[in-house]
LUMROTI-139134 format. One record per residue (C-alpha): x, y, z; chain. Coordinates in Angstrom, 1 decimal. Example, Ala and Ser with C-alpha at 12.3 -4.5 7.8 and 13.67 -1.06 7.14 Angstrom:
REC   east  north     up unit
REC   12.3   -4.5    7.8    A
REC   13.7   -1.1    7.1    A
END
This chain:
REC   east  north     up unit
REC    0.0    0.0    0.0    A
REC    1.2    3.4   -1.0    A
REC    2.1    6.0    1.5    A
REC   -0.5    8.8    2.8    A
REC    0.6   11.5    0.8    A
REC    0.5   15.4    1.5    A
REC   -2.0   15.6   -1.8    A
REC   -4.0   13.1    0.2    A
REC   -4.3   15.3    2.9    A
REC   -4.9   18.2    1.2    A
REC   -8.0   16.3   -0.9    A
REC   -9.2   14.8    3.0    A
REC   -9.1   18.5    4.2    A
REC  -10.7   20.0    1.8    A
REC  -13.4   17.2    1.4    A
REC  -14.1   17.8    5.4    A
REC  -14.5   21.5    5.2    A
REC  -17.2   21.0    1.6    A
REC  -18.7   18.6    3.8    A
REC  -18.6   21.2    6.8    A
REC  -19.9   23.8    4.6    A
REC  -23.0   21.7    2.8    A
REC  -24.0   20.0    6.2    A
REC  -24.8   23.4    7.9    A
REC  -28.3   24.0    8.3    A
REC  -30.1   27.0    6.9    A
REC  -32.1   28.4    9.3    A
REC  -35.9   29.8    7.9    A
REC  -35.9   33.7    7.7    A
REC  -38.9   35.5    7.3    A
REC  -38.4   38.3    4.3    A
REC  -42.1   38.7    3.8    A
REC  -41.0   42.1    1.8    A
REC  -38.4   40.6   -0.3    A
REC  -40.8   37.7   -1.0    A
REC  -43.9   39.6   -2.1    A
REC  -41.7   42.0   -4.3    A
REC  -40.0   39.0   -6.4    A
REC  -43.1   37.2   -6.7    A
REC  -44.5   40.6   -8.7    A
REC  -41.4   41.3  -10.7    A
REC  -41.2   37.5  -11.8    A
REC  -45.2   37.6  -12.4    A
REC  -45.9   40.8  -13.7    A
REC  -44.0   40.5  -17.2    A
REC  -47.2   38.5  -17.9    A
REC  -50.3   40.2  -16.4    A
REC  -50.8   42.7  -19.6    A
REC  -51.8   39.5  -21.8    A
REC  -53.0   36.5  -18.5    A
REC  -54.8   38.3  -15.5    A
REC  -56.9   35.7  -15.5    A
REC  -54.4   32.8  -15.3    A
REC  -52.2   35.2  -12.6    A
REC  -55.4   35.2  -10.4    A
REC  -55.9   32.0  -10.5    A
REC  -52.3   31.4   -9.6    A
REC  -52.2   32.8   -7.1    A
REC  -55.0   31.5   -5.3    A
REC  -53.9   28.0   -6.1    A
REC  -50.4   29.0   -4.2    A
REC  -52.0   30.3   -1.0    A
REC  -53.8   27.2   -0.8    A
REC  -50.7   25.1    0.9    A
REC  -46.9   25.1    1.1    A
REC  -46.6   22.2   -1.7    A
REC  -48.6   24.7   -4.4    A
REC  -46.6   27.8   -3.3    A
REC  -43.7   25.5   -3.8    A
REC  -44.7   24.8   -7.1    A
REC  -45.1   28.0   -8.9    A
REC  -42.2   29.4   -7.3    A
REC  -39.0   28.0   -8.6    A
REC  -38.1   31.1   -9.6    A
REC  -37.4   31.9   -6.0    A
REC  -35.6   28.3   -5.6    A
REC  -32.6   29.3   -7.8    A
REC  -32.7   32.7   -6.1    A
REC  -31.8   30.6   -3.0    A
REC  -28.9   28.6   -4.6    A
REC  -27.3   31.3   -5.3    A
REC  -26.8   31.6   -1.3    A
REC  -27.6   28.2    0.2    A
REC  -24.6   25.9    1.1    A
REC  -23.0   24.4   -1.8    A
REC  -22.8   20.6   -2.1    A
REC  -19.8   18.6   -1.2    A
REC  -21.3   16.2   -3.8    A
REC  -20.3   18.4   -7.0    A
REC  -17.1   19.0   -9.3    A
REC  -17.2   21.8  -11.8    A
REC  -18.2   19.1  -14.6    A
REC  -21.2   18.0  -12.4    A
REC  -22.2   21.5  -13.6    A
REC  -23.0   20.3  -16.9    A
REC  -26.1   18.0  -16.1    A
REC  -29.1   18.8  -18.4    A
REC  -31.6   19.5  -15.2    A
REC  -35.1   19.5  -15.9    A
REC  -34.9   22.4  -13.3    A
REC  -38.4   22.1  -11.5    A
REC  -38.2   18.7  -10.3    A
REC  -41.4   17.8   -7.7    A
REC  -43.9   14.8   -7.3    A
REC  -46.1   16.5   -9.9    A
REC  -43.7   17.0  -12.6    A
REC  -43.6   13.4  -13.5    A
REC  -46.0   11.3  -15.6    A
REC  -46.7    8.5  -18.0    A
REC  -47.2    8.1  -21.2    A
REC  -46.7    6.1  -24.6    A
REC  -43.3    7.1  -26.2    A
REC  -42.7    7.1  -29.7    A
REC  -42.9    3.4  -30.1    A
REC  -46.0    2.8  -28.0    A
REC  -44.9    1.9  -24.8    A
REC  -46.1    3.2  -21.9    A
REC  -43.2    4.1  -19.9    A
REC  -42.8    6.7  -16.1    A
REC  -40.4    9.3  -16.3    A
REC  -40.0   13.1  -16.2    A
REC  -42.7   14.7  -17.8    A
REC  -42.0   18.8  -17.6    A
REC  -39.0   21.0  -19.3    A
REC  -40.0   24.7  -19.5    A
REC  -37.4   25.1  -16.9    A
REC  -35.1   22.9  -18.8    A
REC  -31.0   24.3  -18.8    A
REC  -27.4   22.8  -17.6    A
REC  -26.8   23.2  -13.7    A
REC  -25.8   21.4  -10.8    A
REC  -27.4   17.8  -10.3    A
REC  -28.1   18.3   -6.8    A
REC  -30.4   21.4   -7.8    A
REC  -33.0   18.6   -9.1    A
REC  -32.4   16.1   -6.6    A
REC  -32.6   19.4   -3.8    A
REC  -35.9   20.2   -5.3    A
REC  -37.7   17.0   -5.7    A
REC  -36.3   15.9   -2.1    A
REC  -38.3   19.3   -0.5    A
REC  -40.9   18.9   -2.6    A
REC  -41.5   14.9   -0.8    A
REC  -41.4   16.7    2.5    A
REC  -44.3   19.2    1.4    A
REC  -46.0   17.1   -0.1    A
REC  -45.4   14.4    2.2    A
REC  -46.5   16.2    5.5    A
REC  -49.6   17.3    2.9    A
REC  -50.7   13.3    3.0    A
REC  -50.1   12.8    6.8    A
REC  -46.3   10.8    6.5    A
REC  -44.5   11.4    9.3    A
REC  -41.0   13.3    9.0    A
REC  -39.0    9.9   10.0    A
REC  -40.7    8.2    6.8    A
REC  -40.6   10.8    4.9    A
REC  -36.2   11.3    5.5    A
REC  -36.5    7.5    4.7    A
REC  -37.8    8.1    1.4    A
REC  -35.5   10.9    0.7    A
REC  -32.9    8.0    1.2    A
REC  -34.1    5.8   -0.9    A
REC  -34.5    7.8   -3.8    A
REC  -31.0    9.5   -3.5    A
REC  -29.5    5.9   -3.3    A
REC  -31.6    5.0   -6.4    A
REC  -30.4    7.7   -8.4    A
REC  -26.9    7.1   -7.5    A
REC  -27.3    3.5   -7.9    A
REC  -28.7    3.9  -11.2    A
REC  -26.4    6.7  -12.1    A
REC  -23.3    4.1  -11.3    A
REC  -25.1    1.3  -13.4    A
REC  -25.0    3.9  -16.6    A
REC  -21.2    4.5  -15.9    A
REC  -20.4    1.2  -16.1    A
REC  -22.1    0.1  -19.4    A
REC  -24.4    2.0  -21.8    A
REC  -28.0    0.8  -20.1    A
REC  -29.0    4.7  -20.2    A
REC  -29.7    4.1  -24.1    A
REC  -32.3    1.9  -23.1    A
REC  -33.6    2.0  -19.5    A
REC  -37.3    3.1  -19.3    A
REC  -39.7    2.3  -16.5    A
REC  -42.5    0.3  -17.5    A
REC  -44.8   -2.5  -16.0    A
REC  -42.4   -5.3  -15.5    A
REC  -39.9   -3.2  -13.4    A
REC  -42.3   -0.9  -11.4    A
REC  -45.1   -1.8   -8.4    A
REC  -47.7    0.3   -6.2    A
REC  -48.3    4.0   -7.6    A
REC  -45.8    4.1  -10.1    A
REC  -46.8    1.0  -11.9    A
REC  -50.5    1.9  -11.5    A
REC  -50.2    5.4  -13.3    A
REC  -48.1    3.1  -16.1    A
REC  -51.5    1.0  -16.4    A
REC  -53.8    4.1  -16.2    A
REC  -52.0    6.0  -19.1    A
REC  -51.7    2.5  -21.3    A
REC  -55.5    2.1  -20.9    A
REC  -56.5    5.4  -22.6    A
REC  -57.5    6.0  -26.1    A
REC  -57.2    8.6  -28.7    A
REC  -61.4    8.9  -28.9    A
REC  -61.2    9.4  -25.0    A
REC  -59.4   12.6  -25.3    A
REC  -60.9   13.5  -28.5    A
REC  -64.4   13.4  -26.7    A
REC  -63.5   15.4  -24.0    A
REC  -62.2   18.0  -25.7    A
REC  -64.3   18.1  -29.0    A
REC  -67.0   17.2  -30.7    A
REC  -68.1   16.4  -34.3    A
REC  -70.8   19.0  -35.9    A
REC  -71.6   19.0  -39.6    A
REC  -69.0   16.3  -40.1    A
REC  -66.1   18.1  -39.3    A
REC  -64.4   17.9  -35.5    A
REC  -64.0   21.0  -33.5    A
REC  -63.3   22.1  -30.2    A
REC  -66.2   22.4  -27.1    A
REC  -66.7   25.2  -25.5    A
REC  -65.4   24.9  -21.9    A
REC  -64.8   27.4  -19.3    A
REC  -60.9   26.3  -19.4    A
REC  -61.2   26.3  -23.3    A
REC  -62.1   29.2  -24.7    A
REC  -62.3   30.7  -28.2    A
REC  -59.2   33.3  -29.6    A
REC  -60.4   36.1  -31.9    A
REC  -59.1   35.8  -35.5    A
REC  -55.7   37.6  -35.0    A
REC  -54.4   35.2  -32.8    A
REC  -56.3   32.0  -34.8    A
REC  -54.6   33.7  -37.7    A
REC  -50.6   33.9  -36.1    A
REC  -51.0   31.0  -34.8    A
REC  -51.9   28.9  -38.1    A
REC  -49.2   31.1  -39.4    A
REC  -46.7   30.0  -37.1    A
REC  -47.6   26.2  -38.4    A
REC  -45.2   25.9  -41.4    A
REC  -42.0   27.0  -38.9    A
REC  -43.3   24.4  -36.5    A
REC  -43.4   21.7  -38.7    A
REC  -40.1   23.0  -40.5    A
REC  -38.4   22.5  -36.6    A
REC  -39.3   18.7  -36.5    A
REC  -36.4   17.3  -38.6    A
REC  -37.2   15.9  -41.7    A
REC  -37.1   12.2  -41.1    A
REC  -39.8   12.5  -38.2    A
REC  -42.5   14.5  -40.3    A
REC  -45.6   13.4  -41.6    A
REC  -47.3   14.4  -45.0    A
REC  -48.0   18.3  -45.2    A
REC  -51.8   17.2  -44.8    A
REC  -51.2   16.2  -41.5    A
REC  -50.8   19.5  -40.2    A
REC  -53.6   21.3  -41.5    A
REC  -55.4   23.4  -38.9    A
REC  -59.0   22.1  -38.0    A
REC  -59.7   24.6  -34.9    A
REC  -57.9   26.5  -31.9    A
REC  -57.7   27.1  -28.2    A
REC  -56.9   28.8  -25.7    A
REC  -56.6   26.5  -22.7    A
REC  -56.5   27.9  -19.4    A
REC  -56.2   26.8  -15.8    A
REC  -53.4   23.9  -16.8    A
REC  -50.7   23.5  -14.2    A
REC  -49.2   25.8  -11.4    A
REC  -46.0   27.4  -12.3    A
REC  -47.1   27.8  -15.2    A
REC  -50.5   29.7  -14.7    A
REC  -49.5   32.9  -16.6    A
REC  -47.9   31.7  -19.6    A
REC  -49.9   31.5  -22.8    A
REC  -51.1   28.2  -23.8    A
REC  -53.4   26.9  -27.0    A
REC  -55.1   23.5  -27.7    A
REC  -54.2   23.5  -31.7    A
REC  -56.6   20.7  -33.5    A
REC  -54.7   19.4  -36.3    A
REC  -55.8   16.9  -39.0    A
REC  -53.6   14.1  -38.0    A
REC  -53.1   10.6  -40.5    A
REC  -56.1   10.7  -42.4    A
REC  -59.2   12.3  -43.2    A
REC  -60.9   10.8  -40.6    A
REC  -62.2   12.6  -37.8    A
REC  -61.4    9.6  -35.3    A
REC  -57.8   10.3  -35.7    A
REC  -57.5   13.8  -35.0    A
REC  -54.6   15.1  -33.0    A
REC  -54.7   17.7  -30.7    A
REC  -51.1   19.6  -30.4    A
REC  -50.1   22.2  -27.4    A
REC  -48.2   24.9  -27.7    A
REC  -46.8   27.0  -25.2    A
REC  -45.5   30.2  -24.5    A
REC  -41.6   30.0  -22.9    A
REC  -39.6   32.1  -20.6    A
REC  -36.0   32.7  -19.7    A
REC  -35.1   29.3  -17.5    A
REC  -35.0   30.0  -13.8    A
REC  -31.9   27.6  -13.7    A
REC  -30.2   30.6  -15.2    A
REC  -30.7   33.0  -12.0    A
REC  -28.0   30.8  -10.5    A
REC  -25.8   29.8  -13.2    A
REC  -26.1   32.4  -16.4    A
REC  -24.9   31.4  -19.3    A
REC  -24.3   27.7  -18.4    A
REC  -26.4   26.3  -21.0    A
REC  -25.2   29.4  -24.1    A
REC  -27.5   30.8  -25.9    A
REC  -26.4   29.6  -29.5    A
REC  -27.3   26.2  -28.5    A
REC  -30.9   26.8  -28.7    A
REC  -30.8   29.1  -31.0    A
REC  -31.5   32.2  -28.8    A
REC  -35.3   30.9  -28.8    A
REC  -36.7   29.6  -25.5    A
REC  -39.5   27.2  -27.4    A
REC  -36.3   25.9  -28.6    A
REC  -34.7   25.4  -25.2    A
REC  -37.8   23.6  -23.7    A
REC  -38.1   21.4  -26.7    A
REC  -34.1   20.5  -26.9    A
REC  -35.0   19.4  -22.9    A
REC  -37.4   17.3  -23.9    A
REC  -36.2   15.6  -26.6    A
REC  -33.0   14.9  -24.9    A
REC  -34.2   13.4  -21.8    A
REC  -36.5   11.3  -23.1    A
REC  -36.0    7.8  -24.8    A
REC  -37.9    7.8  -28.1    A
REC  -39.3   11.5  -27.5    A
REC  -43.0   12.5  -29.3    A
REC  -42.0   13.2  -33.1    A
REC  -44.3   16.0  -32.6    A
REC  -42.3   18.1  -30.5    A
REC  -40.8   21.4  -31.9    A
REC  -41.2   25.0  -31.4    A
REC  -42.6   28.3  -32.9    A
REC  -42.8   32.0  -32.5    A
REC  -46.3   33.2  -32.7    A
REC  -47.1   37.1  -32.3    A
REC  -43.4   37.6  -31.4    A
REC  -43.4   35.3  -28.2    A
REC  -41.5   31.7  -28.3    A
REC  -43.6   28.7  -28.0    A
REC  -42.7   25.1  -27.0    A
REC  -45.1   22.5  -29.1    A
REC  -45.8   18.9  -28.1    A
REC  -48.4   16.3  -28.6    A
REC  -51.3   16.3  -26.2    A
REC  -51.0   13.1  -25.9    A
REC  -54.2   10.8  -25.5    A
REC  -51.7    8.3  -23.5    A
REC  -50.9   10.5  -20.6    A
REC  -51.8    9.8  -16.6    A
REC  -50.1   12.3  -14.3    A
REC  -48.5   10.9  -11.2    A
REC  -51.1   11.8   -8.6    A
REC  -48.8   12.7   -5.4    A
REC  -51.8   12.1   -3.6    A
REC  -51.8    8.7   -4.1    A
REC  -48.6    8.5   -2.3    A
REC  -50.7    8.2    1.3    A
REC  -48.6    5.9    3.1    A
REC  -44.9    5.5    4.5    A
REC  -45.0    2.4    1.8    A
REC  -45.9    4.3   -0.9    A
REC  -44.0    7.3   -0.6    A
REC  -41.1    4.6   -0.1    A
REC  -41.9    2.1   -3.3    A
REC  -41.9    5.5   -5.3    A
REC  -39.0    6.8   -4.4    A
REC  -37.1    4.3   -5.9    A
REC  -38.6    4.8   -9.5    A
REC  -37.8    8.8   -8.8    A
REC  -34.6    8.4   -8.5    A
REC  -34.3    6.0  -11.2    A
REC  -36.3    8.2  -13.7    A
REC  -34.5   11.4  -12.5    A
REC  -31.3    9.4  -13.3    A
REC  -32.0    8.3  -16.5    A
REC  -33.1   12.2  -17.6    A
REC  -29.8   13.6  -16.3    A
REC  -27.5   10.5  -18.0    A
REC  -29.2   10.3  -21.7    A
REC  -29.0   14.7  -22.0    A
REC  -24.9   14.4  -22.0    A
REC  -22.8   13.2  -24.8    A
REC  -25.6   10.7  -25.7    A
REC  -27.6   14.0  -26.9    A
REC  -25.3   16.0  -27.9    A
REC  -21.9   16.7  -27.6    A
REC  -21.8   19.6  -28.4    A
REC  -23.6   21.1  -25.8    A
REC  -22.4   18.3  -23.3    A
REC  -19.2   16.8  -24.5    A
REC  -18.9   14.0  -21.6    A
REC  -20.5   11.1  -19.8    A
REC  -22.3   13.2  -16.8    A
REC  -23.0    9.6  -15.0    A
REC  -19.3    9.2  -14.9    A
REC  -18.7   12.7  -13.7    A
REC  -21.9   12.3  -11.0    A
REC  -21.5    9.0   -9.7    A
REC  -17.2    9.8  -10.0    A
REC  -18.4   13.1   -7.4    A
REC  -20.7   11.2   -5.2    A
REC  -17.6    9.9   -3.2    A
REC  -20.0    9.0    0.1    A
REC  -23.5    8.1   -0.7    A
REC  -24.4    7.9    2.7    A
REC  -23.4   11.5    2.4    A
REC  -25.3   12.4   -0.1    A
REC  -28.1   11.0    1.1    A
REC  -27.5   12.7    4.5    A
REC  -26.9   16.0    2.9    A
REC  -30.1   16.1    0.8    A
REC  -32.4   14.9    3.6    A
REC  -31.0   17.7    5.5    A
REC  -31.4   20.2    2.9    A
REC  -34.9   19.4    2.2    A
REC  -36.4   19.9    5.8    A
REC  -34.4   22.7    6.0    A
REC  -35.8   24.1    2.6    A
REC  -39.2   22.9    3.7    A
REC  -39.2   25.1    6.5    A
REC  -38.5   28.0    4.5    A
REC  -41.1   27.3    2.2    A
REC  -43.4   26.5    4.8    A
REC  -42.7   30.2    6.4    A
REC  -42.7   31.8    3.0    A
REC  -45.7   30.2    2.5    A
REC  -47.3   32.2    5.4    A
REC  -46.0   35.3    4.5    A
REC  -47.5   34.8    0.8    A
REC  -50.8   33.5    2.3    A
REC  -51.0   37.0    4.7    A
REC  -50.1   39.1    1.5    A
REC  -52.4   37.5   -1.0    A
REC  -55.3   37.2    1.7    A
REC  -54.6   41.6    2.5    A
REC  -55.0   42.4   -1.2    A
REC  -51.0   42.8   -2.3    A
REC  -50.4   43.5   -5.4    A
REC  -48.7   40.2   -6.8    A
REC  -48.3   40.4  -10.2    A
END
């Protein structure tokens, strides 16, 4: 055995004080003031052209910690830029394609590309390059919220923390070792409890099923309903956005696109009330022909405004701006198609009336994951080990595998190369999450006082 060297030291020392540093507990502060004011200037950029949606945001966010949590992320990343650093991360770690708002209701499943029903992440509006422990941070708080929402003790809850950091490390050290990234999905035959019943839910639903609840058929041609959270656009914005259609489809590349006929615009939407973060950004229901003339094979694509990633409040520039081509539709769309294992051919981007627009499938195959359901120390447990795994499997496929020239290295070599203790890790994320929890939990009061006092918000 070789001799303890003075670099050995010097890598023990300063691996004791980055473990000092990212084991100290952050204490909740109240900053009612500095809370109310960065909740309007993130907000109000949108209230000239989505009151509505802003209203109904916020009243959704006063309604508990977990919903203030989750149309806030902007204020997250305004906390990493002062919250103890992990003793988890190298520079490289930096590079991860995070999905950026990582909680229990940003996941889903759905049919990919080939037809099977697979669980994974399901949102990337926030999508950039950052620090892998900003996801794993996030989703771990957001299990305490939501957690302490369904009744789970705090001691079951850290368990479950645990188990999902040690799945994503486990599964992050499987990819380094081989190439099983290319082709890992979570489906039926290696899921159980609420993740494998969601996988069953979304398999069981049909095309007509979401075409009926949307539209209907009148003198032979298929439309949309008229539905509070549907409602019509006046022809300005009916005629930018049919405009915008022959850049969308020109943004799918070649060898994924269907006939021109395919395409055609049949009616649109404007669909409100969908999500919480969200709530504010501009979003249309676009009813497009689909693969034949038939009106039982409609297709039903969504398009949605974008916004500058919150990731980039803590690390600007990280993910450069010629990489997505200066457009944030672009961005979001990149994210998804790179963290996802045969990705919806129908995702690409647009600009419509100046603003940039993510576009995507509606997909008739889709069953949210109902936190909810997660009502038991068991449950929360059994999932947690499919989080991690699906969390893992977003952050190793969006390196090199994507493309290298955004990522040029294997970030499952570089993450699981960092996690030098995953006991730590574990310790250290646990630890951050209660502590962000309680700071969410005492913003959340602050918020609640504001909103219920009449403060101007957005």
């Amino acid at each position: 055995m070789r001799g303890f060297s003075i670099l050995d030291a010097t890598r023990v020392a300063t691996a004791c004080v980055l473990l000092a540093i990212a084991g100290q507990a952050s204490a909740a502060e109240p900053r009612s003031a500095w809370l109310v004011s960065e909740i309007y200037a993130y907000n109000h950029p949108f209230s000239a052209t989505a009151a509505g949606e802003l209203a109904t945001k916020m009243e959704t966010m006063s309604e508990g910690p977990y919903a203030f949590y989750r149309g806030t992320a902007h204020v997250y990343y305004r906390d990493m830029q002062t919250w103890p650093a992990s003793a988890y991360t190298t520079a490289q770690t930096g590079d991860t394609w995070i999905g950026g708002d990582v909680h229990l209701g940003n996941f889903d499943a759905s049919r990919d590309s080939g037809g099977k029903a697979v669980f994974k992440v399901s949102d990337f509006d926030e999508g950039y390059l950052g620090q892998y422990v900003w996801d794993l941070r996030r989703l771990a708080a957001s299990m305490v919220l939501a957690g302490r929402e369904n009744g789970i003790a705090d001691a079951d809850i850290r368990a479950a923390i645990g188990t999902f950091v040690g799945a994503y490390a486990d599964k992050m050290a499987e990819f380094k070792g081989s190439s099983a990234e290319a082709s890992f999905q979570l489906v039926p035959g290696n899921t159980t409890g609420v993740v494998d019943d969601t996988i069953v839910a979304a398999n069981a639903k049909t095309r007509s099923a979401l075409l009926s609840k949307y539209t209907q058929v009148v003198g032979g041609a298929r439309v949309f309903q008229n539905q509070p959270n549907l409602v019509s656009v006046g022809a300005t914005t009916y005629s930018a956005i049919s405009g915008a259609m022959g850049a969308y489809v020109n943004s799918i590349a070649p060898s994924k696109r269907y006939a021109a006929s395919y395409y055609a615009v049949k009616d649109i939407r404007q669909k409100l009330g969908s999500g919480v973060g969200s709530l504010g950004r501009l979003r249309y229901y676009i009813l497009i022909q689909g693969p034949s003339s038939s009106t039982s094979d409609d297709v039903i694509l969504e398009a949605k405004q974008e916004t500058v990633s919150a990731v980039s409040i803590v690390a600007p520039g990280r993910l450069p701006a010629w990489a997505y081509d200066y457009h944030e539709g672009v961005r979001a769309a990149k994210t998804a198609k790179a963290q996802s294992l045969n990705a919806d051919v129908l995702i690409g981007y647009a600009t419509i009336a100046g603003k940039p627009y993510f576009v995507r499938e509606k997909s008739p195959y889709q069953e949210d994951f109902d936190y909810a359901a997660l009502s038991t120390a068991g449950k929360l447990n059994t999932a947690a080990t499919y989080l991690g795994q699906a969390l893992a499997s977003a952050h190793a496929i969006s390196d090199q595998d994507y493309d290298a020239a955004i990522v040029s290295y294997s970030i499952d070599k570089q993450v699981t190369d960092a996690i030098w203790s995953k006991s730590g890790l574990k310790t250290e994320i646990a630890n951050f999450a209660f502590d962000y929890a309680a700071q969410v939990e005492l913003d959340w009061e602050a918020f609640a006082i504001a909103y219920a006092s009449g403060a101007t918000l957005y």
